[in-house]
N, C-alpha and C positions, 0 to 999 in steps of 0.2 A: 504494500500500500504506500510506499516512500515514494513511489515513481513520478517525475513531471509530468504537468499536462503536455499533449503530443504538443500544445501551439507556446509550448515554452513556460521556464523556473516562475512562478512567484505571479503567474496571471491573474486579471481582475477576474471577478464572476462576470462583469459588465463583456468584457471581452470573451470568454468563454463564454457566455450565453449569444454572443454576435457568432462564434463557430459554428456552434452549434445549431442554430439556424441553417445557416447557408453550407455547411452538412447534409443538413433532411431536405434543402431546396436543391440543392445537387445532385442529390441520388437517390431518386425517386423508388427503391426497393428498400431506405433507410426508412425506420417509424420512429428509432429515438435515438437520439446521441446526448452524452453528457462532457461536456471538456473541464469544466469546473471540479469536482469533489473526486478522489483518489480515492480507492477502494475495491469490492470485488463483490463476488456476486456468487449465489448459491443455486443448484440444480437440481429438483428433486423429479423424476421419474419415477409416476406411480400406474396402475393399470387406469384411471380413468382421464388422466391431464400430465404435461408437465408444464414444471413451474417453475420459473427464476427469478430470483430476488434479488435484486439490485443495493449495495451498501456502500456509500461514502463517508469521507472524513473531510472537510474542507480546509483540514491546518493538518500537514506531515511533519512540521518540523521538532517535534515533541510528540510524545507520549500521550495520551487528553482520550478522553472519553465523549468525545463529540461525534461520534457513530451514527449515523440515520441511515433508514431505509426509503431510498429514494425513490424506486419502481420498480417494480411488480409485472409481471406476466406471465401470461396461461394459455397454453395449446391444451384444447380438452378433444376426447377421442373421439374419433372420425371426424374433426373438426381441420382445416388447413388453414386458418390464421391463428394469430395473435388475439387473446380477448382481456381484457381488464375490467376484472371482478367489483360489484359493489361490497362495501363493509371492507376495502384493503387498503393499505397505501395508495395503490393506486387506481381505486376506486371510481367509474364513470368516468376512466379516460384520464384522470388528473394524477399528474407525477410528482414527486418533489425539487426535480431538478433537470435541469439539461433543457432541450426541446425535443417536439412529437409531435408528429401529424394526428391530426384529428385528436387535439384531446388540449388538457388546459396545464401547467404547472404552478402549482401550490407553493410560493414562497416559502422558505425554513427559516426564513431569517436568519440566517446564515452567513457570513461575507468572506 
């Protein structure tokens, strides 16, 4: 989770969230990108969906428990897209970070 963001040490969210845009408006098979918050993501494979859970820290450079779960996603079975659950992080579409097509991002307040 120590890694820089790809567009460089020590970036704004203001700038990272400008990437991030122009990411999902360039690559129209992209649905979310986050350049802002370092961290990693979890993969659970079960018989009726699988699910990845998105987790950043928005400060590497120390030790802190400033952890969030950003976004959320679910293939459920016999299903071919991407769906976003109500009752989750990222509930009706809404992330806590990055950008996404078709859907909203929920502030962390974070910086």
């Amino acid at each position: 989770m120590t890694s820089a963001s790809p567009i460089g040490q020590n970036v704004t969210k203001s700038d990272a969230e400008m990437g991030s845009r122009w990411l999902i408006s360039t690559n129209p098979e992209l649905q979310w990108q986050d350049l802002y918050y370092r961290g990693y993501y979890t993969l659970e494979i079960g018989y009726d969906d699988v699910r990845a859970e998105y987790f950043g820290m928005p400060e590497i450079l120390s030790r802190n428990g400033k952890e969030i779960k950003i976004a959320e996603f679910v293939i459920k079975e016999g299903e071919n897209r991407v769906s976003r659950e109500e009752k989750r992080v990222a509930y009706a579409g809404a992330i806590r970070g990055g950008e996404i097509k078709e859907g909203t991002v929920v502030d962390t307040g974070s910086s």
